[in-house]
N, C-alpha and C positions, 0 to 999 in steps of 0.2 A: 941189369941184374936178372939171375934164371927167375925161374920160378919156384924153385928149392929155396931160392936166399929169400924169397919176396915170403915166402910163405913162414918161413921161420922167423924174419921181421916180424912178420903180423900175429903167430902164437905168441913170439916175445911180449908185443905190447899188449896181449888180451892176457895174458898171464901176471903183469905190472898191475892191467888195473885190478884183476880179481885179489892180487894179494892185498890193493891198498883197501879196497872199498871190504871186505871181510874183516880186513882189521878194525878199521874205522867201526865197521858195523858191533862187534865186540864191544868195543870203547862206548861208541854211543847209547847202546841197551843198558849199559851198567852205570851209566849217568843219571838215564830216563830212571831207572827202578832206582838209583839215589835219593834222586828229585822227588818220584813217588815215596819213598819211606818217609823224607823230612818232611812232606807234604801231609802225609796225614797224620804227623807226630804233632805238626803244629796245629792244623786245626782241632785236633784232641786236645790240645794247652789252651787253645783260645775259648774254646767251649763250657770250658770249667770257671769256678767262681768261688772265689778268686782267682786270678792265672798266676803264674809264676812269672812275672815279669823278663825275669835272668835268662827263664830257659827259654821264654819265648823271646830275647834278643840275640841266642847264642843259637835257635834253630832258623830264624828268619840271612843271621849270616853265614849260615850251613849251605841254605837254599840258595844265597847269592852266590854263592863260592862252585856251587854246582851249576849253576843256570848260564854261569858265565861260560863254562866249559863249551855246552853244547850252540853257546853264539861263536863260538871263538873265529876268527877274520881267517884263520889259518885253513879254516873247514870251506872257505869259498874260495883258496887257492888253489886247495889240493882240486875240488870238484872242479876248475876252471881246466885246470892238469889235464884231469881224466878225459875231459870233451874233446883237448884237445887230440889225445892219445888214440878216441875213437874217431877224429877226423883224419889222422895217419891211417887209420885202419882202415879207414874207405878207398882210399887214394891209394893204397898201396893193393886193395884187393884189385881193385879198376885194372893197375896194370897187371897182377896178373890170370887178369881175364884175358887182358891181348894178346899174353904169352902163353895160353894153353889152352885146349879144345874143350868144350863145354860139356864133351862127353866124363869131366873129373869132375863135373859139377857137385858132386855131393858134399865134397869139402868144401866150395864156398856155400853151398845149404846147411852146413853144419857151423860153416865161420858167423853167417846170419844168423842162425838161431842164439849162437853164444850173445853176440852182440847186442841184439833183442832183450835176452836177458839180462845181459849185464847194462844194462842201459834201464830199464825195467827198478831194477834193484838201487841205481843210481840216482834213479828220479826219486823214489821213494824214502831213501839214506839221507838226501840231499833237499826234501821237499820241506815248506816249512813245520816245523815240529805242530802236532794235534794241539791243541791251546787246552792247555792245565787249567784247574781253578784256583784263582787265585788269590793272595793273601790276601786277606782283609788290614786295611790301615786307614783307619778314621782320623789321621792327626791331620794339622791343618795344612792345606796345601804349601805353603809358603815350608812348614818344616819338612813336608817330604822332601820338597826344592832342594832345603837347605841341607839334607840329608845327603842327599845324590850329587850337590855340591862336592861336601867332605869325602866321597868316595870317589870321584873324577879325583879330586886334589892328591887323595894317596894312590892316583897311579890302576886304578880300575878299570876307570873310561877314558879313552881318548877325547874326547870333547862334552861339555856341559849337555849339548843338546842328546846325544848318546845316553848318557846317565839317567836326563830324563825319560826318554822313550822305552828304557829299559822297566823304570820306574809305571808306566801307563801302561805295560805288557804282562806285569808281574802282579800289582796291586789294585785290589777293588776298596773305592771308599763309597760310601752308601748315600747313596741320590746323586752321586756326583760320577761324570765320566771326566776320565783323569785324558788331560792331552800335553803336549809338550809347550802349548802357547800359553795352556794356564799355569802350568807349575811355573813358567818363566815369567809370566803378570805377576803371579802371587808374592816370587820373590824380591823381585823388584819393587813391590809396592810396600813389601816389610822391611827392605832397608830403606824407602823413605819414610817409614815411618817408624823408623832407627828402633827395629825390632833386632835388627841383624847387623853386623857391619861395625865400621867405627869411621867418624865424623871428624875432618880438622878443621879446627878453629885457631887464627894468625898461626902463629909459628908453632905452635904445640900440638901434638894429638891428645885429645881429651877424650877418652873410654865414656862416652857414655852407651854405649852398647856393649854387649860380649864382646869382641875381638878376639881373632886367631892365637894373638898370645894369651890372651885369657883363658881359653877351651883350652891351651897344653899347658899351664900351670896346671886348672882343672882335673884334668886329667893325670897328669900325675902324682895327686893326691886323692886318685880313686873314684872320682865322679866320668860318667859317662855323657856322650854325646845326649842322650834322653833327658837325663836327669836336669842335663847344663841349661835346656830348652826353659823348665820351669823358677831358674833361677835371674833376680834383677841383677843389672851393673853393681848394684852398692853390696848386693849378698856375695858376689862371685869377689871381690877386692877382699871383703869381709873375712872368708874360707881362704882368700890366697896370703893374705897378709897373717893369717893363723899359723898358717900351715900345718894343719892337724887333719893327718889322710883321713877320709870319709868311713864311718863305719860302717860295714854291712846294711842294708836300707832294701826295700823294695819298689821298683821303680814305674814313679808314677806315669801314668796315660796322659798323650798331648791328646784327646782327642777335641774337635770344637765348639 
């Protein structure tokens, strides 16, 4: 290959990654200033007394909904992309050094400094996000657990341990540093002490915990993942066997 083709190879692939990484950079400033608005909408709701339970359960899954954006697994393929794109770009300058006298050197002094740059801007795009302050959630360990549970299940997290770690990145509970070995003690240790879960005895399953089908009858008579937390096995049969949808209510604190 001349050195005309070598060279237009290499603006192609520096020109790839400036459109992707300018894109991306767009996208990710308008996440970050998302993140920041619902961030200080909520601790403005948490500060107040009483808090608005509702909106501070409808801005904490604002803040998941955004937070998850800028984890997205998508965002360490594209940057896996781009390294790769700048290691084409070495390899293809190399050769054509062989193929022309170093007296045109200014264009590979200009191809360097791009790359420099845009490598610069990659690491920074790509580095891990400055660490936010973060929500306060004083409920008990075992319900964060079982929280992040129910959001793996619908399809959020790929794996339980993910959900938690997300959970130890996002939320402060006070005297306590939250880790992904305790939320997973904590839960463990509330379904054996059939705080969570459902238990078979001989051939029948017998409820004596919430159970899964219990939380979506629940739920579709208006009671919330929070609410279900402060309710016994015999109340939840009790509302489902009514079945008379929940009336507007404010909803109480797990805290411990």
């Amino acid at each position: 290959m001349d050195s005309k083709l070598l060279l237009e190879e290499i603006r192609s692939l520096l020109e790839m990654n400036k459109e992707i990484i300018s894109s991306l950079d767009k996208e990710m400033k308008a996440n970050e200033t998302e993140l920041d608005r619902i961030n200080k909408l909520l601790m403005e709701e948490l500060k107040k007394a009483p808090t608005n339970s509702n909106k501070v359960k409808k801005l904490k899954d604002e803040y998941f909904k955004v937070s998850r954006k800028l984890d997205d697994n998508k965002l360490k393929i594209i940057d896996t992309e781009i390294a790769e794109r700048n290691q084409k770009i070495y390899e293809l300058k190399q050769q054509y050094h062989n193929q022309i006298s170093y007296e045109k050197g200014f264009k590979d002094g200009l191809i360097d400094e791009e790359i420099k740059e845009l490598k610069n801007k990659s690491d920074q795009l790509f580095s891990k996000k400055k660490k936010k302050d973060k929500i306060p959630n004083n409920n008990a360990l075992w319900a964060i657990a079982d929280d992040m549970r129910g959001k793996k299940d619908d399809g959020e997290f790929s794996t339980y341990r993910e959900a938690y770690q997300w959970a130890c990145d996002t939320y402060d509970k006070k005297n306590v540093e939250l880790t992904v070995l305790k939320l997973e003690r904590a839960y463990h240790k509330a379904v054996s002490e059939r705080i969570v879960g459902d238990i078979k005895i001989s051939k029948q399953s017998i409820a004596i915990m919430i159970t899964n089908d219990m939380r979506f009858q629940l739920s579709m008579l208006g009671y919330d993942r929070e609410e279900m937390k402060h309710l016994t096995p015999e109340q939840c049969w009790e509302i489902i066997n009514k079945g008379v949808p929940k009336k507007p209510s404010r909803e109480r604190g797990r805290n411990q």
